[in-house]
LONUSE-312626 format. One line per field, with one value per residue: z, x, y negated of N, C-alpha, C in turn. Coordinates in steps of 0.1 Angstrom, whole numbers, plus 2048, in hexadecimal, padded with zeros to 3 digits. Example, Ala and Ser with C-alpha at 12.3 -4.5 7.8 and 13.67 -1.06 7.14 Angstrom:
2
n.up = 84E,847
n.east = 884,880
n.north = 839,816
ca.up = 84E,847
ca.east = 87B,889
ca.north = 82D,80B
c.up = 84E,84F
c.east = 884,881
c.north = 821,800
***
This chain:
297
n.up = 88E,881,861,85A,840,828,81B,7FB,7E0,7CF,7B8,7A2,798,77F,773,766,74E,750,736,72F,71B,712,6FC,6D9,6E8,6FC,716,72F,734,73B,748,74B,764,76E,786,78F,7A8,7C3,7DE,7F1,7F4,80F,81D,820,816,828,82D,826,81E,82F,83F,85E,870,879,895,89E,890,882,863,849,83B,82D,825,814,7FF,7F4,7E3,7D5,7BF,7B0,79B,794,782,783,775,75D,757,756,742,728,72E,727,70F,6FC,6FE,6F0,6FE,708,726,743,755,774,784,7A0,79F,7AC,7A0,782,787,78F,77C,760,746,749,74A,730,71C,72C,71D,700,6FA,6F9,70E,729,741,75D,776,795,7B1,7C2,7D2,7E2,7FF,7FD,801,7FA,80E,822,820,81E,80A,7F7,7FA,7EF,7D3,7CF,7CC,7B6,7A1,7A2,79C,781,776,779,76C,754,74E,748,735,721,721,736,74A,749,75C,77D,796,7BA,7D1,7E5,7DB,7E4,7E9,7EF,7FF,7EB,7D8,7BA,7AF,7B1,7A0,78B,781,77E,764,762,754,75E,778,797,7AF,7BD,7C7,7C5,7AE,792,778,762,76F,76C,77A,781,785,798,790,778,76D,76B,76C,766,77A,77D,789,7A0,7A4,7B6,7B5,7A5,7B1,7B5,7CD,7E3,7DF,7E8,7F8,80C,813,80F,7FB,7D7,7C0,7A4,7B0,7AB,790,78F,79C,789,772,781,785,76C,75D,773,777,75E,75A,771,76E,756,74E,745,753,763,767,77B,776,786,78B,79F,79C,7AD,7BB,7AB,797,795,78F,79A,79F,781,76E,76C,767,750,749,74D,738,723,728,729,70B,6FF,701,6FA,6FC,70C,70B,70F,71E,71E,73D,736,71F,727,732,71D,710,720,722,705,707,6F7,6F7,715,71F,732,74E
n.east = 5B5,5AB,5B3,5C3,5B8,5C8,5CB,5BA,5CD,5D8,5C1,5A7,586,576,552,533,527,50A,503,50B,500,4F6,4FB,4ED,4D7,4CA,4B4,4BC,4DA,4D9,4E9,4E9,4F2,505,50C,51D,52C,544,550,56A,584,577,56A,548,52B,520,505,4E4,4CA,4B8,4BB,4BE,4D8,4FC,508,527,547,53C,539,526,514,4F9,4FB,50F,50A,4F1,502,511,4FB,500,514,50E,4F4,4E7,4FA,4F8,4DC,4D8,4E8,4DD,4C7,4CD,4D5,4C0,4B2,4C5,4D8,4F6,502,518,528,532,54E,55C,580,584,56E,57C,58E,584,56D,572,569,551,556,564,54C,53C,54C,54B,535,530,52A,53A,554,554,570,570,579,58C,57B,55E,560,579,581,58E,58C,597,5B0,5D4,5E7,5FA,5EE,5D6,5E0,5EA,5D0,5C4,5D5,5D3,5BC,5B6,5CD,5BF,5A4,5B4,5C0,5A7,598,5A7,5AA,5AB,599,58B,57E,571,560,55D,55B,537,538,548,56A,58C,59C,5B2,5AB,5A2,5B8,5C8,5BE,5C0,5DA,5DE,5D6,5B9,599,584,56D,559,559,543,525,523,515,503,50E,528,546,569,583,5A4,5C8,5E3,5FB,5F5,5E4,5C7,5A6,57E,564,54B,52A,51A,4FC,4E3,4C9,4B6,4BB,4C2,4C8,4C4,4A9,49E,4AA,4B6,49C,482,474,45C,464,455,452,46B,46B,458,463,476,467,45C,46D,477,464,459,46C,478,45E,465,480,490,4AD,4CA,4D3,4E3,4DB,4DC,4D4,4D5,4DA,4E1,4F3,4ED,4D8,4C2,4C6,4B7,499,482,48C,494,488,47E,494,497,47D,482,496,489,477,486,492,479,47C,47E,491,4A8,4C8,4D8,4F5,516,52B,546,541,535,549,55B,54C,548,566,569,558,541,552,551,53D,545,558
n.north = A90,A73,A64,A49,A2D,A28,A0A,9FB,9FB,9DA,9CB,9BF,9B7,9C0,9B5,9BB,99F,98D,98A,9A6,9C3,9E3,9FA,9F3,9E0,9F2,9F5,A07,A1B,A3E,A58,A7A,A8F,AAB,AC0,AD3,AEA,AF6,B02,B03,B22,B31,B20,B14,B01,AE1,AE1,AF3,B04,B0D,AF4,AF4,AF5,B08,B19,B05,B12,B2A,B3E,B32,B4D,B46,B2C,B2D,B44,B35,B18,B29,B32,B1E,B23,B3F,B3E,B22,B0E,B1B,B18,AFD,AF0,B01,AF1,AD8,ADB,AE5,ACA,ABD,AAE,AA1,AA1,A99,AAD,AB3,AC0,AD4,ADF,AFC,B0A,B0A,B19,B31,B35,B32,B39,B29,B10,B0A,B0F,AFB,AE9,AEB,AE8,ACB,ABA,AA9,AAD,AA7,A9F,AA9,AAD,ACB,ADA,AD9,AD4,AC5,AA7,A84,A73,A7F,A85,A7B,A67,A77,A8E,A89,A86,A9E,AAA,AA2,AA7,AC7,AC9,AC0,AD6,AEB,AE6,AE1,AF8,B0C,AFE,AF0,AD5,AAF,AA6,A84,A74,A70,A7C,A79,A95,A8E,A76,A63,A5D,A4D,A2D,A2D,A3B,A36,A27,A3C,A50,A3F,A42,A5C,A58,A56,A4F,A43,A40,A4C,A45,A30,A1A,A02,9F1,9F1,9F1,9FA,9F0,9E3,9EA,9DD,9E1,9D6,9DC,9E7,9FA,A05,A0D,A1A,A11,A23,A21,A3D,A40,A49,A4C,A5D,A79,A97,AA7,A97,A90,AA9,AB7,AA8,A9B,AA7,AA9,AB2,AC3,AB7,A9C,A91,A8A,A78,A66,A59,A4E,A3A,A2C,A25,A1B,A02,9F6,9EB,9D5,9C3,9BE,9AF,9B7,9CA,9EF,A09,A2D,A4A,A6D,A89,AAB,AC3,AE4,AF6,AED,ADD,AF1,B09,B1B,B12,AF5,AEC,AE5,AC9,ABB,AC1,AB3,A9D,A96,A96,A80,A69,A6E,A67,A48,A2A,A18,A23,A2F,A49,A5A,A68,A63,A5B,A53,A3A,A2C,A2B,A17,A02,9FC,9F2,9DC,9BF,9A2,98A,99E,9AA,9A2
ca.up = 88F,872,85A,85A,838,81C,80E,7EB,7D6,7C9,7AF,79A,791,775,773,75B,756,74F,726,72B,71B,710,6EA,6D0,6EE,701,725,737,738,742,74D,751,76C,773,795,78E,7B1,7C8,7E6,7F3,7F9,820,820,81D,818,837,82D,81D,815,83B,845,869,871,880,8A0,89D,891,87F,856,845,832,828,817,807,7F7,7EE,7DD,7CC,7B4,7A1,791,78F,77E,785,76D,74D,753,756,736,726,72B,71E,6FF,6FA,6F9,6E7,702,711,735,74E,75D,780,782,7A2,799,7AA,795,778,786,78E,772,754,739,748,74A,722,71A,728,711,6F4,6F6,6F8,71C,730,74A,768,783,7A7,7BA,7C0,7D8,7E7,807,7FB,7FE,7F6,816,830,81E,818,7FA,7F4,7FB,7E0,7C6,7CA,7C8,7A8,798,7A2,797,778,771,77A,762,748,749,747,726,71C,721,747,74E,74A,766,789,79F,7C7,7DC,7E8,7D5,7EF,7E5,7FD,7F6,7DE,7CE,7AB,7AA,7AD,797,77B,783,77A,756,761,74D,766,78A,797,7BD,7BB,7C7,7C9,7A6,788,76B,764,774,767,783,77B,791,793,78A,766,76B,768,76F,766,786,77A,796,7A1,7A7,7BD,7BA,79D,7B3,7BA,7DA,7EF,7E2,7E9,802,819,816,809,7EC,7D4,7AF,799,7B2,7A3,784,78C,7A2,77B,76A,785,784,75D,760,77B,774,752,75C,77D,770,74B,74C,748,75D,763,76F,77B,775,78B,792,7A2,79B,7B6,7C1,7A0,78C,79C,787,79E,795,776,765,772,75D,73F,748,74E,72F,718,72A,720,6FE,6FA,705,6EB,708,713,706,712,71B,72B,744,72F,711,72B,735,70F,70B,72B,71E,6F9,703,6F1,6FE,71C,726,741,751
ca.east = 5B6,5AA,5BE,5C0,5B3,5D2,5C1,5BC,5D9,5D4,5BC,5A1,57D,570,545,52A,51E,4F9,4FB,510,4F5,4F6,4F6,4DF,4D0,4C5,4BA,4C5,4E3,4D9,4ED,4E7,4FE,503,510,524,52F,541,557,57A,582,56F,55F,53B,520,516,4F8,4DF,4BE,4B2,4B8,4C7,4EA,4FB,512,533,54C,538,53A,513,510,4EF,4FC,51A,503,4E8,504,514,4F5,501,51B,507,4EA,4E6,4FC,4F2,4D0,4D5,4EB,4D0,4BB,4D3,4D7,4B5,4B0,4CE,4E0,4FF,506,524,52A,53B,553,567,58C,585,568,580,594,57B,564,57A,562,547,55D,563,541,539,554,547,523,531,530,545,557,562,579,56A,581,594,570,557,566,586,57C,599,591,59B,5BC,5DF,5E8,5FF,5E0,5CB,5E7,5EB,5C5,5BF,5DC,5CD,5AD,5BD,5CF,5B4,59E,5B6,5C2,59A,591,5B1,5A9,5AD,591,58E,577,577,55A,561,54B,532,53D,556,578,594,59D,5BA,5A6,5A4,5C8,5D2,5B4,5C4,5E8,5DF,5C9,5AA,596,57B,56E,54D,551,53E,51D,520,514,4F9,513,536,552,576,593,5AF,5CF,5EE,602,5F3,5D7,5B7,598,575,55B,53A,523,516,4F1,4E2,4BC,4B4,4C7,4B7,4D1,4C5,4A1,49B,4B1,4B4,491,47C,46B,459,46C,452,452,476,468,44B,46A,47B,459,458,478,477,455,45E,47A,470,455,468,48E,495,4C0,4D1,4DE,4E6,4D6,4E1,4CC,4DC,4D9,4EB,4F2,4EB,4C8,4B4,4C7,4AF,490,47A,48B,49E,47E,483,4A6,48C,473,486,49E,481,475,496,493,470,47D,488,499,4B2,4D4,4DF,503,51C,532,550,53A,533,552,560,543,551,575,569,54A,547,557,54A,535,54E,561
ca.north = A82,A67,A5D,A37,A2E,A1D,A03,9FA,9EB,9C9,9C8,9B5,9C0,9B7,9BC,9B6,990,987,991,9B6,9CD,9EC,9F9,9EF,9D9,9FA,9F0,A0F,A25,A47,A64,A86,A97,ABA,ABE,AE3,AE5,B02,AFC,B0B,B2A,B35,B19,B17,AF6,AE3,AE2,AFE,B06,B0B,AEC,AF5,AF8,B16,B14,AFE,B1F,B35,B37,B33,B50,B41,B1D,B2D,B48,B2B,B14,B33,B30,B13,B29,B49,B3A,B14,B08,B1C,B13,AEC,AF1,B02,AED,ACE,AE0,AE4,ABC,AB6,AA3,AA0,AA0,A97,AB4,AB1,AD1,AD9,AE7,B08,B0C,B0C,B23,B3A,B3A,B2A,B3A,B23,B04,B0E,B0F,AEA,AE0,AEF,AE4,ABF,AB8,AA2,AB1,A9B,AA2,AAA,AB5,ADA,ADD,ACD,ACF,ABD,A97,A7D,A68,A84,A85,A73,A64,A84,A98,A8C,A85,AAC,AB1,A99,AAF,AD2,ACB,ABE,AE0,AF6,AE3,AE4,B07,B0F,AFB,AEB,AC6,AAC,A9F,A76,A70,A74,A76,A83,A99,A85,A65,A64,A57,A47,A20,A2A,A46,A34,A25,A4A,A55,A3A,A43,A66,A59,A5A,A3E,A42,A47,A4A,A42,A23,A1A,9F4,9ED,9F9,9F1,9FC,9E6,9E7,9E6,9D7,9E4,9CA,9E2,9E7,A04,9FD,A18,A12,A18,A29,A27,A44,A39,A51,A49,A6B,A84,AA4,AB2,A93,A92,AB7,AC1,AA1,A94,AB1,AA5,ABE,ABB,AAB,A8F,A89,A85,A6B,A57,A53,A4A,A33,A23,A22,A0F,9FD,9EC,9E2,9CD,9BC,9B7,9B6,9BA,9D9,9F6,A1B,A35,A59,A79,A92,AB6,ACC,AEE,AFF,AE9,AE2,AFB,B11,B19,B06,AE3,AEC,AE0,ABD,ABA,AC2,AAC,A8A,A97,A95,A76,A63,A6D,A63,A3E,A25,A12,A2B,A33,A57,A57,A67,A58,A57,A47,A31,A26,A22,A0A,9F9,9F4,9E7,9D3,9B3,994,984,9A5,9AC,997
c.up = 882,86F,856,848,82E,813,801,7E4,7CE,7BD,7AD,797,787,772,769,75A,750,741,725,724,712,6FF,6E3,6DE,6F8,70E,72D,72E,743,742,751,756,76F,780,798,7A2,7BF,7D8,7ED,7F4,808,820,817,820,826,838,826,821,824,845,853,86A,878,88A,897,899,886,86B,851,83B,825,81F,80E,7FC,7F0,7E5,7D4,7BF,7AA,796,78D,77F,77B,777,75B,74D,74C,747,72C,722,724,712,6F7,6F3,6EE,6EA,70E,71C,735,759,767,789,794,79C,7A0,7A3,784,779,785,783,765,74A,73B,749,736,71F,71A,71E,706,6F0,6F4,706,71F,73D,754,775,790,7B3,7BC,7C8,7E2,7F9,80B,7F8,7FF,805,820,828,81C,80D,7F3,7F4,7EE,7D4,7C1,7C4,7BC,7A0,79B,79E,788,772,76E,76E,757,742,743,737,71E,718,733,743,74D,754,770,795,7B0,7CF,7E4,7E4,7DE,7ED,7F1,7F8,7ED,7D5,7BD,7AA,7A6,79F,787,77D,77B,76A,75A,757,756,774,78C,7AC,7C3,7BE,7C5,7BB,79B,77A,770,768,76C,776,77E,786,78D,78F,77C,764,76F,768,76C,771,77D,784,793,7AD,7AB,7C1,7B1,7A2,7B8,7C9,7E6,7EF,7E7,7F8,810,81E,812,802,7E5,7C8,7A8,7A0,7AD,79A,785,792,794,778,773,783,77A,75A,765,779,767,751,769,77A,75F,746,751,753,75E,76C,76F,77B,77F,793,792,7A3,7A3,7C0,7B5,795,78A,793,78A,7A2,78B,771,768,769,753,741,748,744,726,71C,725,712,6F7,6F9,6FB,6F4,70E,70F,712,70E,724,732,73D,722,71A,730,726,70D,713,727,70C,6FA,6FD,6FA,703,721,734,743,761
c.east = 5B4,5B5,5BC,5C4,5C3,5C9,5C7,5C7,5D4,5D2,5B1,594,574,55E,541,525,511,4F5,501,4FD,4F7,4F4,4E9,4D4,4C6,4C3,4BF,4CA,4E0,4E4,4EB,4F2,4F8,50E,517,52D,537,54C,566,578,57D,569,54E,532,520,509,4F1,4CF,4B9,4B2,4C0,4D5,4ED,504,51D,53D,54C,536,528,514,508,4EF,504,511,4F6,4F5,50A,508,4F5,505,51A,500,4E2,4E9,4FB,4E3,4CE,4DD,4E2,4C7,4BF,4D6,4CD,4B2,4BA,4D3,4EC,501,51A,523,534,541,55D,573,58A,578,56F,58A,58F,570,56B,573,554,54E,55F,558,537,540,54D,53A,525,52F,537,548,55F,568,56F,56A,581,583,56A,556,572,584,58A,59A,595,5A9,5C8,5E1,5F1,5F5,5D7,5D3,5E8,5DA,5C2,5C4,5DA,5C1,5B0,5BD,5C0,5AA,5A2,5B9,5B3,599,59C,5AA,5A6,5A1,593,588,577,568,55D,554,544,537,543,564,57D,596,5A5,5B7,5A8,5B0,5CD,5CF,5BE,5D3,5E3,5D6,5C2,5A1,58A,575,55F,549,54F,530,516,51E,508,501,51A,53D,55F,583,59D,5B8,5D9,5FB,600,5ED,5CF,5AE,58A,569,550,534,51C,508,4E8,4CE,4B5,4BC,4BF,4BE,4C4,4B5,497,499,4AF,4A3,484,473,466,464,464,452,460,472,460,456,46F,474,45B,461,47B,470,455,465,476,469,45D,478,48F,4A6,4BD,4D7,4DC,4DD,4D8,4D2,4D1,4D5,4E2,4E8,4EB,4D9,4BD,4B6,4BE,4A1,486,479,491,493,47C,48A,49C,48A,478,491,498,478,479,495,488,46E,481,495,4A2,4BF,4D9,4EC,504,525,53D,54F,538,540,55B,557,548,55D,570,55D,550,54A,54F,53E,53A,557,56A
c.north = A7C,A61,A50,A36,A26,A18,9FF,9F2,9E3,9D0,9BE,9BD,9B7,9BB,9B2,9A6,996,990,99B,9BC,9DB,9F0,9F7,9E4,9E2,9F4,9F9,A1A,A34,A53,A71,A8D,AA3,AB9,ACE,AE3,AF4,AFB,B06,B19,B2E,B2C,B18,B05,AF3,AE0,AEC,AFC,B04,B00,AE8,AF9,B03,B0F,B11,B12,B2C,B32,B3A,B36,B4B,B37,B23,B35,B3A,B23,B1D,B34,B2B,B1B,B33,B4A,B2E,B0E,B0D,B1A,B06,AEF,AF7,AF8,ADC,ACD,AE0,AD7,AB6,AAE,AA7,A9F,A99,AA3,AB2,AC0,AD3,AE5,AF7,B12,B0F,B16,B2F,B44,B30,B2B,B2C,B15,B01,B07,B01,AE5,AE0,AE8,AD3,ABB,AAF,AAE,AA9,AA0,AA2,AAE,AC4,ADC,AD2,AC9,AC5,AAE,A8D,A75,A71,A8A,A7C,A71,A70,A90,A96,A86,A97,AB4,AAE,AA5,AC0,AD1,ACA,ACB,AEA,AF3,AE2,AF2,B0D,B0A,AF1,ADB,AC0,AA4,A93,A6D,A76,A74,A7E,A8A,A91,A7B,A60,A63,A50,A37,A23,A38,A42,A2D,A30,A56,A4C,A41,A52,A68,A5C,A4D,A3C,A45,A44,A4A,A38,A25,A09,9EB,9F6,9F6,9EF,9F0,9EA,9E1,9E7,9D7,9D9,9D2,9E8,9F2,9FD,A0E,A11,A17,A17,A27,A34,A43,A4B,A53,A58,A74,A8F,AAB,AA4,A94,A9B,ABB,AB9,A9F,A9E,AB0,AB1,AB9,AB4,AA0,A84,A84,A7A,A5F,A52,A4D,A3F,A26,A1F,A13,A06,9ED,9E6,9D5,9C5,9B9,9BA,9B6,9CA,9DE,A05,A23,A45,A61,A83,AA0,AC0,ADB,AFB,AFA,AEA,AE9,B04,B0D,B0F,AFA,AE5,AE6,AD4,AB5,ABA,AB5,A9B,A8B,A91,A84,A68,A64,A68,A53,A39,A1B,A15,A31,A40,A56,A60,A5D,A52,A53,A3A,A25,A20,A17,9FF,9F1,9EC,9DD,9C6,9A5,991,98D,9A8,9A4,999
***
């Protein structure tokens, strides 16, 4: 049976006016996400490489071995290949990822990384739970990610950018300074709770993603790259205000040799831009809480 949703406690959102813009007058805020990604124990993807589903029942060898690659192989490629350019990522870690493989949870730290919360697995979604349900998951993902690299994550995004209405009250209650299950914007917001937390929503802009343009729609990879070029281009010429844009690949789709080269190619893209400020999320949200008067409102 559905659990009837608890809506959001009284807040306030505060969003960008007209003159927010970005440092030094950059017009976009890009992101590069890494999408580290594994799912509970017995359970397995519902989706995989083949496309078809198996009977109602039955577990799919086939997806779980396919997402099992992130953490084989996936995610020291995409790192790799971040290091290479000399840029930072947002890595998006489930907590039994940190249980599991702690040395590679380390390892983002060290390189300079973000690591954001994304739940214990990517079965575990906040809205098919009670508010006691995902206070216990925020705080196991928590542990697991700090036992691993000795620091809590400050951002929050949910499987499938899927949060419940009181996801970020519980997200700030528990210090997060950030949350990324937002789509209803291209620049940071600040929510403001009436109880005296405050969160800042990142959208998580979903147009550079490699799982949906791959997997759902079956694109080849360099046509990811000509959609950026396009959207770069694009935009430039038809809107000149600012706004964010995600990169995203996930470990287990274009970690894979034949899109990891992708992640290069729109890395080096970005850096060849004079227009582009390379952030992570949680640079992005400190810019958020100090912007100058009358950027957010």
């Amino acid at each position: 049976m559905a659990i009837a949703p608890l809506p959001a406690p009284p807040h306030r959102v505060r969003r960008a006016t007209p003159d927010f813009r970005w440092p030094a007058g950059k017009r976009v805020a890009m992101v590069f996400n890494i999408a580290y990604e594994a799912w509970s124990d017995g359970e397995a993807p519902g989706i995989g490489p083949m496309g078809n589903v198996l009977k109602p029942g039955y577990f799919d060898t086939n997806a779980h071995s396919w997402a099992g690659y992130g953490a084989v192989r996936g995610i020291h490629r995409l790192l790799r290949i971040a290091a290479a350019n000399g840029v930072k990522t947002s890595v998006m870690a489930n907590g039994i990822l940190a249980r599991d493989n702690p040395e590679t949870l380390r390892a983002i730290m060290d390189g300079g990384h973000e690591i954001v919360g994304h739940s214990w697995g990517m079965d575990v979604i906040h809205l098919y739970l009670d508010e006691e349900g995902e206070r216990a998951n925020i705080a196991r993902n928590n542990e697991a990610i700090r036992a691993a690299c000795g620091a809590t994550p400050t951002g929050w995004i949910s499987p499938r950018g899927t949060g419940s209405l009181i996801s970020p009250y519980l997200l700030a209650k528990a210090g997060y300074v950030w949350q990324g299950d937002c789509n209803d914007d291209d620049l940071p917001a600040i929510v403001e709770f009436e109880t005296g937390e405050r969160i800042v929503n990142i959208p998580l802009t979903m147009d550079i993603n490699d799982l949906p343009h791959a997997i759902r729609y079956g694109n080849p990879p360099g046509a990811l790259v000509e959609s950026l070029r396009d959207i770069l281009d694009g935009t430039a010429q038809a809107d000149p205000r600012p706004f964010m844009l995600d990169v995203t690949a996930h470990c287990h789709v274009y970690g894979r040799a034949a899109g990891a080269w992708t992640f290069d190619a729109m890395m080096k893209m970005a850096l060849a831009r004079s227009d582009i400020w390379i952030a992570t999320r949680q640079e992005i949200a400190d810019y958020a809480l100090n912007a100058p008067g009358g950027m957010i409102v």
